[in-house]
C-alpha positions as a Markdown table, in Angstrom:
| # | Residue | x | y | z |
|---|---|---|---|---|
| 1 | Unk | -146.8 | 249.1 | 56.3 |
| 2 | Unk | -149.7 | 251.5 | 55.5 |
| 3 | Unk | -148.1 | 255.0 | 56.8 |
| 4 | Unk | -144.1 | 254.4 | 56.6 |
| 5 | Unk | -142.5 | 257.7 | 57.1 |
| 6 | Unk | -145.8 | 259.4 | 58.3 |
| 7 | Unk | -146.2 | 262.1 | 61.3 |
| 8 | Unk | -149.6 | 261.7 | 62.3 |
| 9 | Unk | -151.4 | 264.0 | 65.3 |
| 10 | Unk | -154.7 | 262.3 | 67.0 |
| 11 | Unk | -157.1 | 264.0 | 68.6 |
| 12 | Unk | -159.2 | 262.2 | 71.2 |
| 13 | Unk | -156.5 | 260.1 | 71.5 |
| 14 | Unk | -156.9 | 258.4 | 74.8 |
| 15 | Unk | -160.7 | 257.4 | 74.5 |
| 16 | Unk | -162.0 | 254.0 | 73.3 |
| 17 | Unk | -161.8 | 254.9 | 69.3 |
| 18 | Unk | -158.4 | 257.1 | 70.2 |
| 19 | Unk | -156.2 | 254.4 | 71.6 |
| 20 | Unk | -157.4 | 251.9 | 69.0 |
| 21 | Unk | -156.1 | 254.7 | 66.3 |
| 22 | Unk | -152.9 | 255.6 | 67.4 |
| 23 | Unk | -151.7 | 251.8 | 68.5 |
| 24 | Unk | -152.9 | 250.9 | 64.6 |
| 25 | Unk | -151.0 | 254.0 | 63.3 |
| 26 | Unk | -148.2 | 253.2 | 65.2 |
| 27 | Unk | -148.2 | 249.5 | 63.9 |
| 28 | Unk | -148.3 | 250.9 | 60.8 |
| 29 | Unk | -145.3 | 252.8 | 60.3 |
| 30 | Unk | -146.3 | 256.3 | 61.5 |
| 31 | Unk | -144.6 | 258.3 | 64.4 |
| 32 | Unk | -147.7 | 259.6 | 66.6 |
| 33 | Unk | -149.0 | 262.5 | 68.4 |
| 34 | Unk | -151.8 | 261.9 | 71.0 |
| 35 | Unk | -154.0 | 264.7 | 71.8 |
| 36 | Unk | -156.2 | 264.6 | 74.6 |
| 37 | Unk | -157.6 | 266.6 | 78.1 |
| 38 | Unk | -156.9 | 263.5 | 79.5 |
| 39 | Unk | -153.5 | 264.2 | 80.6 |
| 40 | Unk | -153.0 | 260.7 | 82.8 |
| 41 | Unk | -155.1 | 258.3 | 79.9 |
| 42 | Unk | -152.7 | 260.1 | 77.6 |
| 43 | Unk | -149.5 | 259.5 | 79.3 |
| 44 | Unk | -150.4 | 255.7 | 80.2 |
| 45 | Unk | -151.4 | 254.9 | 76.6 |
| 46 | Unk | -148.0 | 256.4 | 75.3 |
| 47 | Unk | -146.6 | 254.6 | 78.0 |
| 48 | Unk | -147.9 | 251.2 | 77.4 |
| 49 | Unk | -147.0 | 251.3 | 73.9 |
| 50 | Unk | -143.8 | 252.5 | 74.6 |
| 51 | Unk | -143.0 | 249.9 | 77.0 |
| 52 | Unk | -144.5 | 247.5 | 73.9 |
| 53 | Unk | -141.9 | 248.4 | 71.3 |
| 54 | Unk | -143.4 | 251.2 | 70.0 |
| 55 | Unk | -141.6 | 254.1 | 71.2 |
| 56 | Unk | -142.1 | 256.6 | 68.3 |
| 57 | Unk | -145.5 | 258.0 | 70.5 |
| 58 | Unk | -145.9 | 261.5 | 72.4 |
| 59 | Unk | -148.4 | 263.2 | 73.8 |
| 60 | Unk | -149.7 | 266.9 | 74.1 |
| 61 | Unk | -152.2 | 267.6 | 76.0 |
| 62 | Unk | -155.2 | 270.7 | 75.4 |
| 63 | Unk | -158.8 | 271.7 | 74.4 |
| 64 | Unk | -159.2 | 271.2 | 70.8 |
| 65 | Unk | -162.3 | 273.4 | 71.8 |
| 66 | Unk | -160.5 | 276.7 | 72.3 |
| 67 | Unk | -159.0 | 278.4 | 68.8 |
| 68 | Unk | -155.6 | 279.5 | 70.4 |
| 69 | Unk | -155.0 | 275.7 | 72.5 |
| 70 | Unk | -155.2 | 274.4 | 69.0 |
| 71 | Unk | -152.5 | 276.6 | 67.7 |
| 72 | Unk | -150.6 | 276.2 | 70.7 |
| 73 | Unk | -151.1 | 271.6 | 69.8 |
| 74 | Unk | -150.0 | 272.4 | 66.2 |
| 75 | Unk | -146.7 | 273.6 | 67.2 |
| 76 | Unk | -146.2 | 271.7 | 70.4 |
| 77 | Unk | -147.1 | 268.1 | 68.3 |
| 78 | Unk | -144.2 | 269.7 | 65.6 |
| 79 | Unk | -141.7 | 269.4 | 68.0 |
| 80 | Unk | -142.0 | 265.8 | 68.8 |
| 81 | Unk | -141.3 | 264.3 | 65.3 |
| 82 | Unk | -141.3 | 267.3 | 62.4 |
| 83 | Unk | -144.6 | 268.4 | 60.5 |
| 84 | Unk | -147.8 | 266.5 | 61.2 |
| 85 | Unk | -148.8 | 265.1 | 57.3 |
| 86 | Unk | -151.6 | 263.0 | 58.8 |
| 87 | Unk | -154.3 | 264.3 | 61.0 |
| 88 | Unk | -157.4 | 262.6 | 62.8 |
| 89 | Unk | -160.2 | 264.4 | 64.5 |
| 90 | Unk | -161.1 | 262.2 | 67.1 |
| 91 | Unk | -162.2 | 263.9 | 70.0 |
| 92 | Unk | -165.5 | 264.1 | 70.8 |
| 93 | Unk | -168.1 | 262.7 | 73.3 |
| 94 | Unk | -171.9 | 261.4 | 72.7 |
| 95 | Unk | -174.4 | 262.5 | 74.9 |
| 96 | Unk | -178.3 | 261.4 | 75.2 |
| 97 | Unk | -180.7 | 264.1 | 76.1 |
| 98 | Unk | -184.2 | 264.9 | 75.1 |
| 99 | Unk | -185.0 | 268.1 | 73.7 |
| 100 | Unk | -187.3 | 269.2 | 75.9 |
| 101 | Unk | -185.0 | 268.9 | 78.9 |
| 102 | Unk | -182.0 | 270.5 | 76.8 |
| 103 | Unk | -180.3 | 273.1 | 77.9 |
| 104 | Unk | -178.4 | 275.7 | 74.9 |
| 105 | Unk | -175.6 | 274.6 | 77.4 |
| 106 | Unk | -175.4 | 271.4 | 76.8 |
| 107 | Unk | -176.4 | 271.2 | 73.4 |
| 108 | Unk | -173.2 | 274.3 | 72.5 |
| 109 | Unk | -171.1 | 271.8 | 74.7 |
| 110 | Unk | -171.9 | 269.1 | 72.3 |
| 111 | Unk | -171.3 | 270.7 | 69.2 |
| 112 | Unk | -168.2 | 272.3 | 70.4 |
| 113 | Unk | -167.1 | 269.2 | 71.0 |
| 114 | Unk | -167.9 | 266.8 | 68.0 |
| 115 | Unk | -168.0 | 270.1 | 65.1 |
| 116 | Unk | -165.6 | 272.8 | 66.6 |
| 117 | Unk | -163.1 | 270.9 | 66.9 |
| 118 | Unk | -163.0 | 269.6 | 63.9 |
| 119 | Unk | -162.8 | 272.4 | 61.9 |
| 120 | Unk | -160.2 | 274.2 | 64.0 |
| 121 | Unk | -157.9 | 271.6 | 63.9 |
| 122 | Unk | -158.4 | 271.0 | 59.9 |
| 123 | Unk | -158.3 | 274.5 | 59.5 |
| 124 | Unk | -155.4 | 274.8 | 61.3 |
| 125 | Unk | -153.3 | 272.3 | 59.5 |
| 126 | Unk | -154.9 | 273.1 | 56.2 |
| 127 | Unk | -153.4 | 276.4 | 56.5 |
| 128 | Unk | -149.8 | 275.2 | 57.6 |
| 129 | Unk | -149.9 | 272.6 | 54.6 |
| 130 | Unk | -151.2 | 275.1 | 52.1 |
| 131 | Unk | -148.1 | 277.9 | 52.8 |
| 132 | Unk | -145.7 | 274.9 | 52.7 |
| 133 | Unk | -146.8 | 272.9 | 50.2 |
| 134 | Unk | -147.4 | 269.8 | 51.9 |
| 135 | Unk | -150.2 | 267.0 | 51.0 |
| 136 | Unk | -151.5 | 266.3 | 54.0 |
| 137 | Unk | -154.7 | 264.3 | 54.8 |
| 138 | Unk | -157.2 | 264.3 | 57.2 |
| 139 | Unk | -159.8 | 261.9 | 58.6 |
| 140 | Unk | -162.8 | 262.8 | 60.6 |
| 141 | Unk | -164.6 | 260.4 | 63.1 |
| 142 | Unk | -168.2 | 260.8 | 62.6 |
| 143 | Unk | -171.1 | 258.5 | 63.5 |
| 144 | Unk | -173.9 | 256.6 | 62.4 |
| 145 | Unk | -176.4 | 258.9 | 64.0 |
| 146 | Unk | -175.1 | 261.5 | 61.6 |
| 147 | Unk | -177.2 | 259.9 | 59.2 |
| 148 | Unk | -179.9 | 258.2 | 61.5 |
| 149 | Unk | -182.1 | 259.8 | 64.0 |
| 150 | Unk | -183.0 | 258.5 | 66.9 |
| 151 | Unk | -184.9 | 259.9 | 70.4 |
| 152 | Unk | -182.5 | 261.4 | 72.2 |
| 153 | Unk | -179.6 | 262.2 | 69.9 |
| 154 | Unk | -180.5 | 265.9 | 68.8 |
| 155 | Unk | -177.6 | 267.0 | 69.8 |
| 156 | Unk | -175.4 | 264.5 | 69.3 |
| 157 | Unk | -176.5 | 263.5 | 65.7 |
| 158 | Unk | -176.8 | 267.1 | 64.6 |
| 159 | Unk | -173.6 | 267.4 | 65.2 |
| 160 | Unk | -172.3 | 264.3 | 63.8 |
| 161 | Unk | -174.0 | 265.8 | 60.2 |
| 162 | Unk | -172.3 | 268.7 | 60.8 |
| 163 | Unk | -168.8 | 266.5 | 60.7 |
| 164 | Unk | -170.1 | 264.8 | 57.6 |
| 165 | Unk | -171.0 | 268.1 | 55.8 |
| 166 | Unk | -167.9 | 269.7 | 57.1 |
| 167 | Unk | -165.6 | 266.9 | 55.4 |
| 168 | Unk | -167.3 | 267.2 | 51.8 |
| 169 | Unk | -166.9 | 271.3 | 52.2 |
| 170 | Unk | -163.0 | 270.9 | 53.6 |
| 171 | Unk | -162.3 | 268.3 | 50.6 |
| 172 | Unk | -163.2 | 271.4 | 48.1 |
| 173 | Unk | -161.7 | 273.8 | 49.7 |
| 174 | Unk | -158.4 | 271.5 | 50.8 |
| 175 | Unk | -158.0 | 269.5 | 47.6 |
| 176 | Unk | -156.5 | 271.8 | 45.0 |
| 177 | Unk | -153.8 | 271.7 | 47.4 |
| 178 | Unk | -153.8 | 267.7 | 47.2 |
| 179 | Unk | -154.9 | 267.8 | 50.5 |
| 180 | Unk | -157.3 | 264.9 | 51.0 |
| 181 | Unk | -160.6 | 264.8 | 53.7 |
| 182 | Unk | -162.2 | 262.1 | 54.7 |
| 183 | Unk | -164.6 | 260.6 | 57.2 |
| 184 | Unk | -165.0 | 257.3 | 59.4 |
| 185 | Unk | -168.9 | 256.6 | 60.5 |
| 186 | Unk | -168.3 | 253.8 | 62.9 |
| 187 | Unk | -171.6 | 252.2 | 65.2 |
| 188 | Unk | -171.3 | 250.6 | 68.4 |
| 189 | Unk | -168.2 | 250.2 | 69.4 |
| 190 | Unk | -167.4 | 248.6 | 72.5 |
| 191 | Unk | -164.2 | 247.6 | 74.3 |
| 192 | Unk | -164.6 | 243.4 | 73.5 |
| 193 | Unk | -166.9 | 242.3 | 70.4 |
| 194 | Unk | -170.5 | 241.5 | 71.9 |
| 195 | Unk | -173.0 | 239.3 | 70.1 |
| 196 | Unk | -176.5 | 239.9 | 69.6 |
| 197 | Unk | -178.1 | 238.1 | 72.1 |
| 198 | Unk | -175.6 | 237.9 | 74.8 |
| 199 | Unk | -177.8 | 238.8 | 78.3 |
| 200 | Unk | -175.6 | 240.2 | 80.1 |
| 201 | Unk | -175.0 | 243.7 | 78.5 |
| 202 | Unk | -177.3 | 246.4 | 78.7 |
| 203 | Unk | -180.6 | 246.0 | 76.5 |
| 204 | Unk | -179.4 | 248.7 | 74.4 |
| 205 | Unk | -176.9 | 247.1 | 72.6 |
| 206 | Unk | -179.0 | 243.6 | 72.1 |
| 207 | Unk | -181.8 | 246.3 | 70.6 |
| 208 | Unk | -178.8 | 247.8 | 68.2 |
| 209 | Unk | -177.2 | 244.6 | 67.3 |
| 210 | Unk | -180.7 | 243.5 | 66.2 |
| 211 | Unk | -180.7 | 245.9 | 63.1 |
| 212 | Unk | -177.1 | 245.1 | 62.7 |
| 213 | Unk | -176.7 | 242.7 | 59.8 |
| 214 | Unk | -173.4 | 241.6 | 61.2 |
| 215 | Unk | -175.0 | 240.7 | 64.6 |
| 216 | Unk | -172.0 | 242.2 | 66.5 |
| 217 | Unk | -170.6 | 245.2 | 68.1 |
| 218 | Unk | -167.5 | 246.8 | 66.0 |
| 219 | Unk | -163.9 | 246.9 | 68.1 |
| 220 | Unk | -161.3 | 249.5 | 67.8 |
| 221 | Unk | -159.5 | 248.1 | 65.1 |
| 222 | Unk | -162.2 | 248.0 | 63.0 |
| 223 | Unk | -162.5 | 252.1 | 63.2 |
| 224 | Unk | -158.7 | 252.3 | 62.9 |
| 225 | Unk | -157.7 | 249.8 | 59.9 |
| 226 | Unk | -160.2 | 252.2 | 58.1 |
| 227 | Unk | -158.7 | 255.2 | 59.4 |
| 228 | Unk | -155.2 | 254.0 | 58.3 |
| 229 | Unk | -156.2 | 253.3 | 54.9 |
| 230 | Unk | -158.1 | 256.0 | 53.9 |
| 231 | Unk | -154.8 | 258.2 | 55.6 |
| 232 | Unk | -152.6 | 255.9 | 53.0 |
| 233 | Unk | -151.4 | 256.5 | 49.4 |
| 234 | Unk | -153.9 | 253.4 | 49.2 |
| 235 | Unk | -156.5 | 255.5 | 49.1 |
| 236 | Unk | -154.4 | 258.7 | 47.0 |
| 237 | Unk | -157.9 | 259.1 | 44.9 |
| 238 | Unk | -160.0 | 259.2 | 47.7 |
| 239 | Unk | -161.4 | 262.4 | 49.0 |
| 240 | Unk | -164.9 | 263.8 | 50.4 |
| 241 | Unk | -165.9 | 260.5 | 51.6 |
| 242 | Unk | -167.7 | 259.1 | 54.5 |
| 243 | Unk | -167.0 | 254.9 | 55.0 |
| 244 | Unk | -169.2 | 253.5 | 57.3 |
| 245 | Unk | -168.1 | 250.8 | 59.7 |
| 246 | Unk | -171.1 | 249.6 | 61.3 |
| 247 | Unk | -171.4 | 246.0 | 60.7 |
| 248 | Unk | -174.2 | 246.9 | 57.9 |
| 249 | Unk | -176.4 | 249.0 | 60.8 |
| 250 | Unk | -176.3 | 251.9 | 57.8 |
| 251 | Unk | -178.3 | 250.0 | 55.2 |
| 252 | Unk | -181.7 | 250.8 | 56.4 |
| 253 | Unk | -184.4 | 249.3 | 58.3 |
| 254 | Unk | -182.2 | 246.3 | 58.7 |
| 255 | Unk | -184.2 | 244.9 | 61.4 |
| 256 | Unk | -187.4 | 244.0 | 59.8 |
| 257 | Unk | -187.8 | 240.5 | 58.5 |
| 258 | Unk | -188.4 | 239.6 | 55.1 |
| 259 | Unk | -191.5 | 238.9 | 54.1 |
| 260 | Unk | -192.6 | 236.8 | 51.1 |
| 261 | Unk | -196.3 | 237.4 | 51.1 |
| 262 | Unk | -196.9 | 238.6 | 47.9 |
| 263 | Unk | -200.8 | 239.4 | 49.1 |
| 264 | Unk | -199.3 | 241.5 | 51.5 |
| 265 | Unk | -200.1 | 245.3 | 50.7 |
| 266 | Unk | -199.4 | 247.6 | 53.3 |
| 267 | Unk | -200.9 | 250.9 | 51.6 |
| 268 | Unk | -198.9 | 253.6 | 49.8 |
């Protein structure tokens, strides 16, 4: 097992990436905490994995928006199992808007959902580790977009980089404590693995999966055997990092064929 003897909290934890998380955590050794507005995903995923031989799950339920909810999480999740020594920042919601339709709404609504968040519940727990010593570590879901721009993801992607920046800042700040920070940038993820090509999802995805080396759409699992390792003693030396699980999607213009024209001179 990855996290014997671990308390972990998850944020987020009733959405696609959430339940994949805290069912792999929970495999893994750890006793979990799932956080979530979502009160009824929240109580059926603790339920199902309950009823699945995996009791050690509870859930808490709050805006990880809000600065006094998120004290009120820390020390409700403490209750359940002892001090939280493993925290993910999952919560979070992509949005597609252009900018010229944007409202400062909906673009504060995104990045209090995706940045906010994350740094009041690493700050939070950050502070409660640093007064008693403990060496905790954190992971932080980011996203592909974080690093790659696309038409309709100001918002979204901003914030995204914001989450990236955020971790290398909290791994300075955090690890002279031995507090470690991390960061998971996953791409598509869907419920079932889809191949490029397959007609019957949404063009989208075929357009993704066509500059994703690995020709398929990631799963859960794929996010959360990441997330597990880099919250392990496996990864004790690891801190300030961003792992990307994208099937490849991250390396570039991955979608353009090789060419082997050596005439071929495109201009500087």
């Amino acid at each position: 097992m990855l996290l014997p003897d671990r308390s972990a909290i998850v944020t987020g934890g009733a959405g696609l990436l959430g339940r994949g998380i805290v069912e792999t955590f929970l495999r893994e050794g750890a006793s979990v905490v799932v956080v979530d507005r979502n009160v009824e995903g929240a109580t059926a995923l603790a339920e199902r994995l309950g009823n699945a031989g995996l009791p050690r799950v509870a859930v808490v339920t709050g805006d990880v928006t809000d600065e006094a909810e998120v004290d009120r999480i820390v020390a409700d999740a403490e209750a359940f199992f002892g001090p939280v020594n493993s925290v993910v920042s999952c919560a979070g919601q992509y949005a597609n808007c252009a900018i010229v339709d944007m409202s400062v709404q909906e673009w504060d609504r995104i990045f209090a959902l995706n940045a906010r968040s994350t740094m009041l519940v690493g700050r939070a727990y950050a502070r409660q580790w640093m007064e008693r010593n403990v060496k905790g570590s954190i992971v932080n879901i980011s996203s592909g977009a974080g690093r790659s721009a696309r038409a309709g993801s100001a918002h979204y992607a901003a914030s995204k980089a914001a989450v990236n920046m955020l971790t290398q800042v909290m791994a300075i700040e955090f690890g002279p404590y031995g507090i470690r920070v991390n960061a998971v940038a996953p791409s598509v993820v869907l419920d079932r693995v889809v191949i490029a090509g397959e007609t019957e999802e949404h063009p989208y995805i075929d357009m993704m999966l066509q500059g994703t080396p690995l020709r398929r759409t990631g799963r859960p699992d794929d996010v959360a055997n990441a997330v597990a390792f880099l919250a392990s003693d496996q990864a004790a030396w690891m801190t300030g990092t961003l792992v990307d699980v994208s099937g490849g999607s991250h390396c570039g213009r991955t979608h353009v064929p090789l060419t082997t024209n050596s005439t071929f001179n495109p201009g500087r």
